[in-house]
SELUM-834856 format. One record per residue (C-alpha): x, y, z. Coordinates in Angstrom, 2 decimals. Layout:
! residues N
{X = X Y = Y Z = Z}
...
END
This chain:
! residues 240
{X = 15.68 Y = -31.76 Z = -0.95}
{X = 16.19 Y = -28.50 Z = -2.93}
{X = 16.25 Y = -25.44 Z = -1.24}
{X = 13.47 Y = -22.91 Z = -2.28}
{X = 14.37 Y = -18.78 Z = -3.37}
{X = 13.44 Y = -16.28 Z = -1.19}
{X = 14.34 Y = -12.91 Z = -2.80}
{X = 14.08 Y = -8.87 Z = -2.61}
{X = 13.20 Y = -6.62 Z = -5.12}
{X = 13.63 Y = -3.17 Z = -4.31}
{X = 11.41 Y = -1.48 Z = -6.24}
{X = 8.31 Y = -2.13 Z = -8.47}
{X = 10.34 Y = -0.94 Z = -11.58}
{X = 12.93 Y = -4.03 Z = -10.87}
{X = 10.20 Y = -6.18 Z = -10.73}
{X = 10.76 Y = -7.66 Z = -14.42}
{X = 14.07 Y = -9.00 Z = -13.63}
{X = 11.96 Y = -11.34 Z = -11.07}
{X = 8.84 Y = -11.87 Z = -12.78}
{X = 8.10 Y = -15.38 Z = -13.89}
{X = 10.21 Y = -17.34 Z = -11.14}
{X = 8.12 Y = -17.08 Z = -7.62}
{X = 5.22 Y = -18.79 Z = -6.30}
{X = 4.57 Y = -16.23 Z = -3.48}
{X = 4.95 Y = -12.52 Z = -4.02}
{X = 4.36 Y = -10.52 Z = -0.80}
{X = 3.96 Y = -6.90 Z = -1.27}
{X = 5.54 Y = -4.27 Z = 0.88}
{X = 4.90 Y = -0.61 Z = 1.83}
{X = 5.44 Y = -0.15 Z = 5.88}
{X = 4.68 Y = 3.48 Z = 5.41}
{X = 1.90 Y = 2.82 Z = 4.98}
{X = -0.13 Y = 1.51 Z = 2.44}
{X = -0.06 Y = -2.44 Z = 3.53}
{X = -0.05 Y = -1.59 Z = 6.94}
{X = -3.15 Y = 0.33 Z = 6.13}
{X = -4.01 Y = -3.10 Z = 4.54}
{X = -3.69 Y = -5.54 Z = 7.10}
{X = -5.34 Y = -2.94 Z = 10.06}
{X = -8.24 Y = -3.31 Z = 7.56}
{X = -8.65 Y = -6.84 Z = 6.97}
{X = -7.28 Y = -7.37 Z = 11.15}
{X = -10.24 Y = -4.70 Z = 12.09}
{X = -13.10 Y = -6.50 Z = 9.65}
{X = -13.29 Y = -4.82 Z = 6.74}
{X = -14.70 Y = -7.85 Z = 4.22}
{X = -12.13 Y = -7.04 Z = 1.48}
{X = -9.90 Y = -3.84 Z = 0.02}
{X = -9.81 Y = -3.39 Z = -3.79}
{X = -6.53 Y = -1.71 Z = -4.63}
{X = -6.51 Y = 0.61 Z = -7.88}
{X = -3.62 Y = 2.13 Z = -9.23}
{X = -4.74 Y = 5.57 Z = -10.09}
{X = -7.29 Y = 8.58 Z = -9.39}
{X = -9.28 Y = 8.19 Z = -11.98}
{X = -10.15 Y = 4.46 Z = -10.84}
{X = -10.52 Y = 5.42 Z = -7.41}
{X = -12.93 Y = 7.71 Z = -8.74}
{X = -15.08 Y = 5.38 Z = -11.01}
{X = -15.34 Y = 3.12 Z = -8.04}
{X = -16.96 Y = 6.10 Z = -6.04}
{X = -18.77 Y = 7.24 Z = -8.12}
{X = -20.96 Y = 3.62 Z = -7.77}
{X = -21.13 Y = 4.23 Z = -4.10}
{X = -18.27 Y = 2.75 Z = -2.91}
{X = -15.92 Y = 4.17 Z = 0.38}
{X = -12.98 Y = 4.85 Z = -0.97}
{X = -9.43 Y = 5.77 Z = 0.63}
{X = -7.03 Y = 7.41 Z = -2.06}
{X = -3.11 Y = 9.32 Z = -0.90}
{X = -1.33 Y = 11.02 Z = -3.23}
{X = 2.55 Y = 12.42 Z = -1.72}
{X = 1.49 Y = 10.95 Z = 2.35}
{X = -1.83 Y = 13.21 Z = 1.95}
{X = -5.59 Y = 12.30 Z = 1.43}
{X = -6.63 Y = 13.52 Z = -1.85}
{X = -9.33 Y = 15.69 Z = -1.73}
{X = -13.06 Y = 14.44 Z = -1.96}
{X = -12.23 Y = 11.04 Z = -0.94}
{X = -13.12 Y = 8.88 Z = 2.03}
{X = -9.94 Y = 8.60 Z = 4.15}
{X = -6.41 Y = 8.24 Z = 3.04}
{X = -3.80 Y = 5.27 Z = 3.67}
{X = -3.75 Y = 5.89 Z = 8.17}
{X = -3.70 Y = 2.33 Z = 9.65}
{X = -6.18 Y = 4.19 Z = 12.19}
{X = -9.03 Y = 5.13 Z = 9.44}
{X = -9.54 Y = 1.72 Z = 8.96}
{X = -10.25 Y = 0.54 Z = 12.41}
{X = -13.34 Y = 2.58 Z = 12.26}
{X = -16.26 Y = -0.09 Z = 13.32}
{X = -18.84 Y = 0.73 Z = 10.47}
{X = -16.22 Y = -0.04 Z = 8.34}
{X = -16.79 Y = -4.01 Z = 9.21}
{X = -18.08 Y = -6.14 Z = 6.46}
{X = -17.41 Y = -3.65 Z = 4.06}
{X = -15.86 Y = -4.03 Z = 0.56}
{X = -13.60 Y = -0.57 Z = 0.13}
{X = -11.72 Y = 0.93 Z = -2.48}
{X = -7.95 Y = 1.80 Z = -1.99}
{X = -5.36 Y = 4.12 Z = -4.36}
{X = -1.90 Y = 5.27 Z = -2.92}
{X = 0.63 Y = 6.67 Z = -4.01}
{X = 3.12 Y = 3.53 Z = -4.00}
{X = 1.53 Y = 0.22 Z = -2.55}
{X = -1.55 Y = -0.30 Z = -4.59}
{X = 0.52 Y = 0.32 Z = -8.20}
{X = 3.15 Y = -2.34 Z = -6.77}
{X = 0.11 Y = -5.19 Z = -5.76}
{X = -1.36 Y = -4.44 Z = -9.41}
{X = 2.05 Y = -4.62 Z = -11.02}
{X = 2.36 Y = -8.37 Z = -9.53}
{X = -1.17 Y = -9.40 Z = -9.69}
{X = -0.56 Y = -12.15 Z = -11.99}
{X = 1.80 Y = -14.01 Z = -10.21}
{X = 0.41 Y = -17.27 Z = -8.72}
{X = 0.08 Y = -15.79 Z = -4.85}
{X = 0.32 Y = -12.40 Z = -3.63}
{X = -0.03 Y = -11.18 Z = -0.10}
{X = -0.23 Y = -8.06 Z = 1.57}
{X = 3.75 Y = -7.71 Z = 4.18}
{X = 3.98 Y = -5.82 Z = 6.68}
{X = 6.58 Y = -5.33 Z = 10.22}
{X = 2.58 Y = -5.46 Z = 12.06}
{X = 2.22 Y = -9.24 Z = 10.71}
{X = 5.84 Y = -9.91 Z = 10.34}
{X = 5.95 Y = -12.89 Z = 12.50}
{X = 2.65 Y = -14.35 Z = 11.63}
{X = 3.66 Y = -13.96 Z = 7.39}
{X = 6.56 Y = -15.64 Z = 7.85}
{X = 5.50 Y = -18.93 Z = 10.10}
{X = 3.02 Y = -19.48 Z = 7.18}
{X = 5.32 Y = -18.49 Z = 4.05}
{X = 7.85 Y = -21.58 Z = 5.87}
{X = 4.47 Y = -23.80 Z = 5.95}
{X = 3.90 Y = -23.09 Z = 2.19}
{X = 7.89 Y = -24.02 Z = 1.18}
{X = 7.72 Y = -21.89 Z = -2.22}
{X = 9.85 Y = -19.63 Z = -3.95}
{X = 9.04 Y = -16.32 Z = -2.71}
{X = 9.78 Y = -12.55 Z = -3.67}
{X = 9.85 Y = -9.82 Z = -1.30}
{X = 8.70 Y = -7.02 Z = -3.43}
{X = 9.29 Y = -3.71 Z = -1.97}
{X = 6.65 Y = -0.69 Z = -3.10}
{X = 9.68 Y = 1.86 Z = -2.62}
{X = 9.06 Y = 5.45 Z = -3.46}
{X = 8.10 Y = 6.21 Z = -6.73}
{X = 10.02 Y = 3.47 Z = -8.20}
{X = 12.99 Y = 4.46 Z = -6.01}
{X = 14.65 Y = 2.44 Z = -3.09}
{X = 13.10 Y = 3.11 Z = 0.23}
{X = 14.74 Y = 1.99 Z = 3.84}
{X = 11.94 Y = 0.86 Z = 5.39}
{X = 10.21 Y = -1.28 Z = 3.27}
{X = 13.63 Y = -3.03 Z = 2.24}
{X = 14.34 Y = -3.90 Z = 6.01}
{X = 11.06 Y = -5.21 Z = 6.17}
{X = 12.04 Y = -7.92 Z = 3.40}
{X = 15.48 Y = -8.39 Z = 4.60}
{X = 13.59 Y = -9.26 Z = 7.55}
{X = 11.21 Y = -11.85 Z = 6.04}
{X = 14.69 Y = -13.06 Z = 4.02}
{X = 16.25 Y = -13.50 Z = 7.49}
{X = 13.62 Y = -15.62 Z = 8.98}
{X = 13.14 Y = -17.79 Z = 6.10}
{X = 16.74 Y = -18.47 Z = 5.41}
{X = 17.15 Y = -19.57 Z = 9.10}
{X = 15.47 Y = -22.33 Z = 8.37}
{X = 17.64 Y = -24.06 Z = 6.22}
{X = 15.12 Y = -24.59 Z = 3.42}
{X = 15.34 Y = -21.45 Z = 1.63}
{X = 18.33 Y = -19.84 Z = 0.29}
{X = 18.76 Y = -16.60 Z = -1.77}
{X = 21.21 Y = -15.52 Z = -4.71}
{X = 20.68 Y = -12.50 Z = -5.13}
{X = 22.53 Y = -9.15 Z = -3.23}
{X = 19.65 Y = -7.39 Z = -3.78}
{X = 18.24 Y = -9.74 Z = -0.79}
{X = 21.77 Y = -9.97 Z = 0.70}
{X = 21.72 Y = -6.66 Z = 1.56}
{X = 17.95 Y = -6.30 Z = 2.02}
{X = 19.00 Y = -8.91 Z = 4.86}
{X = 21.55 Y = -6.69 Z = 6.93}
{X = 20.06 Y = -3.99 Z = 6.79}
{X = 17.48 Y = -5.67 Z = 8.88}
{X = 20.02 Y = -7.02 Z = 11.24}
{X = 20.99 Y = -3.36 Z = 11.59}
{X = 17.79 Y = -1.89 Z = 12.57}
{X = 15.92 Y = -4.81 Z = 14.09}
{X = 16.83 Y = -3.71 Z = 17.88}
{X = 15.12 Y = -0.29 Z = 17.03}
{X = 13.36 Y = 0.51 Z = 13.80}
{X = 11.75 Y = 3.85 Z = 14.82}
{X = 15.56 Y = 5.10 Z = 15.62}
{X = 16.87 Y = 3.90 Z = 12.44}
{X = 14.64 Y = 5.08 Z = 10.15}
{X = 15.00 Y = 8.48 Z = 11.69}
{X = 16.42 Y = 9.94 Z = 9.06}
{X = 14.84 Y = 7.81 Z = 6.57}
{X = 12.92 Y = 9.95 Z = 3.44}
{X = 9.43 Y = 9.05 Z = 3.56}
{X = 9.62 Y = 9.15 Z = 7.68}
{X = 10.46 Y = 12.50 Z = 7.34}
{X = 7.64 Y = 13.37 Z = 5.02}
{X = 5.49 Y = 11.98 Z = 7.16}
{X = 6.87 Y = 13.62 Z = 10.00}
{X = 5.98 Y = 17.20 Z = 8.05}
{X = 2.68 Y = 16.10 Z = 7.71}
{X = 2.33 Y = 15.58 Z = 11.58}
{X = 1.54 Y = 11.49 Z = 10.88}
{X = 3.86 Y = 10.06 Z = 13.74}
{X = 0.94 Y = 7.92 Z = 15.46}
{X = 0.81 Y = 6.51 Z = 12.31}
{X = 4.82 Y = 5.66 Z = 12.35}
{X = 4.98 Y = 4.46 Z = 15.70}
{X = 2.09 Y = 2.14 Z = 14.46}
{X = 3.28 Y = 1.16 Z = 11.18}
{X = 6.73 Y = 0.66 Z = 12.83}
{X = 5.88 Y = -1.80 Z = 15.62}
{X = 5.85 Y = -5.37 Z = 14.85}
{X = 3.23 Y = -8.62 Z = 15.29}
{X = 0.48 Y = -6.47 Z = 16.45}
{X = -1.50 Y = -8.47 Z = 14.41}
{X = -1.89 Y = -12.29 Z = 13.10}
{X = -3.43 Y = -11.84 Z = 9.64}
{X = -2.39 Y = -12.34 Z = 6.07}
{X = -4.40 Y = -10.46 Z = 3.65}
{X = -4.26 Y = -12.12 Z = 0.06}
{X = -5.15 Y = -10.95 Z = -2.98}
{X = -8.30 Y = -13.01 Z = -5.08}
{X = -10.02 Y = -11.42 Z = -8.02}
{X = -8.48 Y = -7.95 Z = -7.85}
{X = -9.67 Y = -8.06 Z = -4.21}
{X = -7.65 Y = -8.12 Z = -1.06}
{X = -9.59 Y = -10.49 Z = 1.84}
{X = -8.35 Y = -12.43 Z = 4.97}
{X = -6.43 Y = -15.52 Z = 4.51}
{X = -8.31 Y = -18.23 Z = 6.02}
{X = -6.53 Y = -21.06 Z = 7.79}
END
């Protein structure tokens, strides 16, 4: 039986390179756009529609819509909440539809919206993902959100580690060192995450802006079994 790909991309601007040849895409940003994600769909909220810019996120306010918009790991001004795993565990926010614009996550799940599947990654539903990305036996890209098209630590180790599991199965197998790498880098920092992204960029942005609840959250894995996917430019709970 032929094995199926599991890749990494690093960054949305590499994504052309991978375009065209995967099944699955699952979309990363630890810190902390689809962590934000999957607290929101795990917590009730009925779906999140991610928009790439301001001016979108605006639109959709402007027709009454909540809407969560970060610009540089800060909520931009006049809008809802921001991209905090925590301001989406809010219960009126249940069986709402919200709006969602960051500064890296949302651009990368528009950017590979037309691939056949995409789902929202994560280290929270890191275990969960990757028992049902096995199930589905596809080719599958790990696309990383980065930093503003640049290589980022923490959502690379979060691919590596969805590599890793997949490729211990024996079905899957990966060409690429994008992925090879993306893979020990994982082994690296599995044992302690929070210690080895100490030094890591966007931690320490983060870290300026007083947001290390929301690290210690983002950062600890399977706290929850859910796998947001997106349908119609909408983000909703996977149902099984």
């Amino acid at each position: 039986m032929q094995k199926k790909l599991i890749e990494v991309c690093y960054t949305p601007a590499d994504y052309e390179y991978f375009k065209g040849r995967f099944d699955i895409i699952v979309v990363i940003d630890v810190l902390r756009a689809t962590s934000a994600i999957c607290s929101a769909i795990h917590n009730g909220v009925n779906s999140v529609i991610p928009v790439s810019t301001i001016e979108e996120a605006k639109e959709y306010q402007d027709k009454g819509y909540l809407v969560g918009a970060e610009r540089q790991g800060e909520i931009v001004e006049g809008f809802d909440f921001g991209n905090s795993p925590y301001s989406y565990m809010k219960p009126e926010l249940k069986g709402q539809d919200i709006v969602l614009s960051t500064t890296n996550g949302t651009r990368a799940i528009n950017i590979a919206k037309d691939a056949p599947t995409v789902v929202i990654g994560a280290l929270t539903n890191l275990n969960f993902l990757c028992n049902w990305l096995i199930e589905q036996d596809k080719n599958v890209l790990c696309l990383a959100s980065g930093w503003k098209d640049k290589f980022n630590l923490e959502d690379t180790i979060c691919g590596g580690a969805i590599a890793e599991s997949l490729l211990k199965t024996g079905k899957f197998t990966s060409n690429d060192d994008s992925s090879v790498a993306a893979k020990y880098l994982f082994l690296a920092a599995k044992d302690n995450y929070f210690g080895f992204l100490k030094s890591s960029s966007h931690r320490r942005r983060l870290k300026k802006l007083n947001l290390n609840e929301d690290i210690k959250f983002c950062l600890t894995p399977n706290s929850m079994d859910v796998i947001p996917i997106l349908r119609n430019d909408r983000i909703e709970k996977l149902e099984f």
